[in-house]
C-alpha positions in Angstrom: 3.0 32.2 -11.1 3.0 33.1 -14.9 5.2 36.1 -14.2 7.8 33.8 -12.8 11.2 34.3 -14.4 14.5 32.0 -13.9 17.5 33.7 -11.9 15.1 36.7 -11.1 14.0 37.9 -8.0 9.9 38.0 -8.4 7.3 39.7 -5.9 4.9 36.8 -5.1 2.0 36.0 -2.2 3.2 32.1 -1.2 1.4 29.5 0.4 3.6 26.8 2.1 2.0 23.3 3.3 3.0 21.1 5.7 1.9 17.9 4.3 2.2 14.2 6.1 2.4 11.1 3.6 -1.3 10.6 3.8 -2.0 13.8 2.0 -3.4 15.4 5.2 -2.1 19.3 5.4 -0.8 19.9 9.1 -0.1 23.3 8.8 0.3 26.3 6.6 1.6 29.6 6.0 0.3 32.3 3.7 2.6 35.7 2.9 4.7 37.9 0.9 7.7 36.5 -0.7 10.4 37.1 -2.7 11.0 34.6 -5.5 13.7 33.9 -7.6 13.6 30.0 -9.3 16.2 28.8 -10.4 15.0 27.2 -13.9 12.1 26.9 -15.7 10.7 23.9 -17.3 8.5 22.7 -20.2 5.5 20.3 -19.5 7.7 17.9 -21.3 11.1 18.6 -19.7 9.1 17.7 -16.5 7.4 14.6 -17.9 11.1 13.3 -19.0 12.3 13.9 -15.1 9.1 11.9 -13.8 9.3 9.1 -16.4 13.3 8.8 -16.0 14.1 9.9 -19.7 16.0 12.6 -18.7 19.9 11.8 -18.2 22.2 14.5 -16.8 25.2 13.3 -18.3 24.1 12.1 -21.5 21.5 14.8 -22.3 22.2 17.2 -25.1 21.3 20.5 -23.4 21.6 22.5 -26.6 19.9 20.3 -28.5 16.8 19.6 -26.7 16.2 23.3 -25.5 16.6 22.3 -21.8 16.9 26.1 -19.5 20.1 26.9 -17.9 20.0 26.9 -14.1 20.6 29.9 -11.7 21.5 30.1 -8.6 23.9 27.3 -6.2 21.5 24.7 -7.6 22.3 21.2 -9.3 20.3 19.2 -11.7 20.3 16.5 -9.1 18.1 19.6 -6.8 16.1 19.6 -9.9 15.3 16.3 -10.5 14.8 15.4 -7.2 12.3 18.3 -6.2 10.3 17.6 -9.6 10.0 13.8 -8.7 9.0 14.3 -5.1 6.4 17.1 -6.6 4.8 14.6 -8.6 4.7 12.2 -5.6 3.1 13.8 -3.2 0.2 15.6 -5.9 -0.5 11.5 -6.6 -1.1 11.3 -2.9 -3.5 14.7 -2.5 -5.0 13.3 -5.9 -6.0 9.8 -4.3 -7.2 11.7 -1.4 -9.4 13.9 -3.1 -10.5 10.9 -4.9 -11.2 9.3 -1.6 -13.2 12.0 -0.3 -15.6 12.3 -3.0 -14.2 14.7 -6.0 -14.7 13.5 -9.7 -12.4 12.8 -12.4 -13.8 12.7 -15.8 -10.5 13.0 -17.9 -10.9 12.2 -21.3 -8.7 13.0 -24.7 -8.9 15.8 -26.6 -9.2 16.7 -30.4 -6.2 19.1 -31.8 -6.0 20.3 -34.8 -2.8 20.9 -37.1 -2.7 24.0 -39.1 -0.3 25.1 -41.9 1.3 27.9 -42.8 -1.8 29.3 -44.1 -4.2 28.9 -41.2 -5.8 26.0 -42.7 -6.1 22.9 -40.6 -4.9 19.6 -42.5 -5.2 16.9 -39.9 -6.0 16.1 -36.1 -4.2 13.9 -33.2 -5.7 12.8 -30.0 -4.2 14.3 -27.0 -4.0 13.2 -23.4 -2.6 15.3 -20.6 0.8 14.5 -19.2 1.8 13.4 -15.6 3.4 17.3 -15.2 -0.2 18.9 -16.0 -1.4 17.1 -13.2 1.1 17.3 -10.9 0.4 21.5 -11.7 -3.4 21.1 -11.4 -3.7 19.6 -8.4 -0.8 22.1 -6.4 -3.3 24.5 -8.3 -6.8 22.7 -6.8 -4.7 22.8 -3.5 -4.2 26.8 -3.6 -7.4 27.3 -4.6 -8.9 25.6 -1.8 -6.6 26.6 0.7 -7.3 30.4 0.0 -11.3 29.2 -0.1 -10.9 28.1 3.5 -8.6 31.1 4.7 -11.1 33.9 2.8 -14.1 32.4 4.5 -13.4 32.0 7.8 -12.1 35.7 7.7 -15.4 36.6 6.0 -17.7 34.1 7.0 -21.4 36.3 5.5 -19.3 37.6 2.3 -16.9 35.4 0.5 -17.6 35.0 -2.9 -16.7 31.4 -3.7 -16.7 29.3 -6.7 -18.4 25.6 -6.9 -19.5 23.0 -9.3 -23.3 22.5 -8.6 -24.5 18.7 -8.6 -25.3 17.0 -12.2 -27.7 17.3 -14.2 -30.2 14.4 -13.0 -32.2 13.8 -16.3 -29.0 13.8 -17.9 -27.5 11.4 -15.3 -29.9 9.2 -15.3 -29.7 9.4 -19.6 -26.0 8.6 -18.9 -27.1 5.5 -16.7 -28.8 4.0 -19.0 -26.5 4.0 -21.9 -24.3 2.1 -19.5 -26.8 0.1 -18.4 -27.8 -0.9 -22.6 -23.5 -1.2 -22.4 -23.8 -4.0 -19.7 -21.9 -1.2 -17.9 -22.9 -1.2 -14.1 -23.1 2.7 -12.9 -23.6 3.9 -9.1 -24.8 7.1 -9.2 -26.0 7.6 -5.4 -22.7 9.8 -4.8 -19.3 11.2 -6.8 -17.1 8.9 -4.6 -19.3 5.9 -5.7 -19.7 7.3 -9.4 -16.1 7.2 -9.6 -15.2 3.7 -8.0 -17.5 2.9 -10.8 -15.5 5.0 -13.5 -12.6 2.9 -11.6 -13.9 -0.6 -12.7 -15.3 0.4 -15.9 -11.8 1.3 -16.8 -10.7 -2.3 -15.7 -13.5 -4.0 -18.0 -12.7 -1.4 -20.9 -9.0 -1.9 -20.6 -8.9 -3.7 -24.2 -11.4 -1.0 -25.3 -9.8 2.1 -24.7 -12.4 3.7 -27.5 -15.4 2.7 -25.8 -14.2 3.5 -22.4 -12.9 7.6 -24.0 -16.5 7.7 -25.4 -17.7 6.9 -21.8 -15.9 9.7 -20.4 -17.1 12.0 -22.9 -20.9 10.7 -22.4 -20.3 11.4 -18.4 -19.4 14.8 -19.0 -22.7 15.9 -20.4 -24.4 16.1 -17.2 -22.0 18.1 -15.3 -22.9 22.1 -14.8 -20.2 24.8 -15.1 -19.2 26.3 -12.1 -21.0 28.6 -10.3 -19.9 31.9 -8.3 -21.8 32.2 -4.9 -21.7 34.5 -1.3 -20.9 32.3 1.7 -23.4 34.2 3.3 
């Protein structure tokens, strides 16, 4: 997708889901295509369309860098493809959730350089709605073409996965909630993240506490691993 450019027709390989408003994908279809977009769009062009700060007829187009479009297409096509995007990745995310996957997001450091290379201060950064709404299309593809690779080689895929925690670690983690008055269940991801869930609710007046948590839960999680499905 990074060779994607606006109003230009682009060789691609597509995958196209049939998705029903549970999250669950129906059907698929895999193949060559021809694509030509008709825009492109900043992270934060597509967080303005999701949050509803972005007004077609008031908008300075100039001004704010926003892409021209190409093609028979509106920026009411746009706006509404962006928001129903974002809708449906907050459905596959709950259902991901749901069935067991982890979600340790947490804010990162950046640092602020000057002309001369040398930083001079930091900001905390959290991701916006639109990096989501990418990653999980992304965590879609990915397992999609997992699925479609192994059962077309069943003894010799080579797949990637995140092996379980690290237990001493966990149980490290565990009890620095535990000291915390934090209650942790740890017998599974999906229960481990419920618990992340109502952390979040007791922390909700102590957002630095609850980032601190997330960046304590990391530390037992292994980097992923490449392995033969045979």
């Amino acid at each position: 997708f990074g060779s994607l450019n606006p109003g230009v027709d682009r060789l691609a390989f597509s995958m196209f889901w049939d998705i029903n408003p549970t999250g669950e994908v129906l059907d698929r279809w895999i193949g060559r295509t021809i694509i030509c977009s008709c825009c492109k769009l900043s992270y934060e062009q597509a967080e303005d369309i999701i949050d509803d700060r972005f007004d077609v007829r008031r908008s300075n187009f100039l001004l704010n860098n926003w892409p021209d479009l190409h093609g028979c297409f509106e920026w009411s096509d746009v706006i509404t493809s962006v928001k129903n995007l974002n809708e449906i990745s907050r459905i596959l995310k709950k259902r991901r959730l749901n069935d067991g996957a982890l979600s340790l997001e947490s804010p990162k450091i950046v640092f602020l350089f000057d002309e001369d290379g040398i930083p001079y201060d930091s900001v905390i950064r959290r991701r916006k709605g639109s990096e989501f709404l990418v990653e999980e299309f992304m965590l879609l593809a990915n397992k999609t073409a997992a699925e479609v690779i192994t059962r077309a080689y069943p003894s010799s895929a080579l797949l990637r996965r995140h092996p379980g925690p690290n237990l001493r670690k966990l149980r490290e983690f565990e009890a620095f909630c535990n000291r915390n008055g934090l209650m942790l269940d740890t017998s599974s991801s999906a229960q481990l993240h419920h618990s992340f869930e109502r952390i979040r609710g007791e922390l909700k007046n102590d957002s630095v506490m609850f980032d601190i948590l997330m960046s304590y839960a990391s530390r037992p999680m292994q980097l992923a691993a490449y392995f033969c499905s045979g």
